[in-house]
Structure formats: C-alpha cells, structure tokens
N, C-alpha and C positions, 0 to 999 in steps of 0.2 A: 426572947424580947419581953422587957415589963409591959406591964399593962398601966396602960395611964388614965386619967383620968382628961374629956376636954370639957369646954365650957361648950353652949349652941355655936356660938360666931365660928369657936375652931372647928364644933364640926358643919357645919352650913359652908366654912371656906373650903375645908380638905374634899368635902360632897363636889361644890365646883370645879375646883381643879378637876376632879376625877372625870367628870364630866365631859368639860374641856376636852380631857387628854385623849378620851373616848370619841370625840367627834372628828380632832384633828388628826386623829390616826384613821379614820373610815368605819371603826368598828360597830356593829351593829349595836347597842346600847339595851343591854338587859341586867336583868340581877346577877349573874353570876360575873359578866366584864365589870359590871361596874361595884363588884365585891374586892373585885381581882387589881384592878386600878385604886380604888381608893387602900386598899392592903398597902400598895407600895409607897404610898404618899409618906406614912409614919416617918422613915427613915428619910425622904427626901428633902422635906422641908419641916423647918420647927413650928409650934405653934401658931406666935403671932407672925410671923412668914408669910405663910398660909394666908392668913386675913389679908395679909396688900397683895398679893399676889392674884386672890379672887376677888378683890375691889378692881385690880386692872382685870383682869378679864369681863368681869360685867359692862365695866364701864366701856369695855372695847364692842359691845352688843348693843350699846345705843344709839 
C-alpha cells in the first residue's frame, strides 16, 4: 500500500471514524485498537468521504 499524504480535517475525520467504530463495537478504546481501527479506514473510505462522514457522526453526538 502507498503511503499518502492527508491534510488535518482528513486526518481529524478518519481519527473519528475510528473512534466511532471503536465505541459501537464495545471495544475497550486504547492505542493499539484505535491503531488497529484507524489502519483500516485507508482502504475504506476516500479522503473527503471521510470528512462528511465524521461531520454525521459528530453531529449525531449533539
């Protein structure tokens, strides 16, 4: 896999997601799950994806 480069928002979004996916699965929430979760994201979603995807999710916390 290349390595890319993101801007803060992409990674501030893909950080949430991972977060998310962390909480909605029960998992305890440490450095290595949340290494392990954000790892997968790359392939999941594309950059600006990413960004609306963790504006819904924030927005679902208010």
């Amino acid at each position: 896999m290349a390595r890319e480069l993101y801007n803060w928002d992409q990674l501030k979004a893909y950080s949430i997601i991972a977060l998310h996916n962390l909480e909605s699965k029960n998992i305890k929430i440490n450095k290595q799950n949340f290494v392990r979760e954000l790892d997968t994201l790359q392939t999941m979603y594309g950059k600006e994806g990413a960004i609306g995807i963790a504006n819904r999710y924030l927005n679902q916390t208010k």
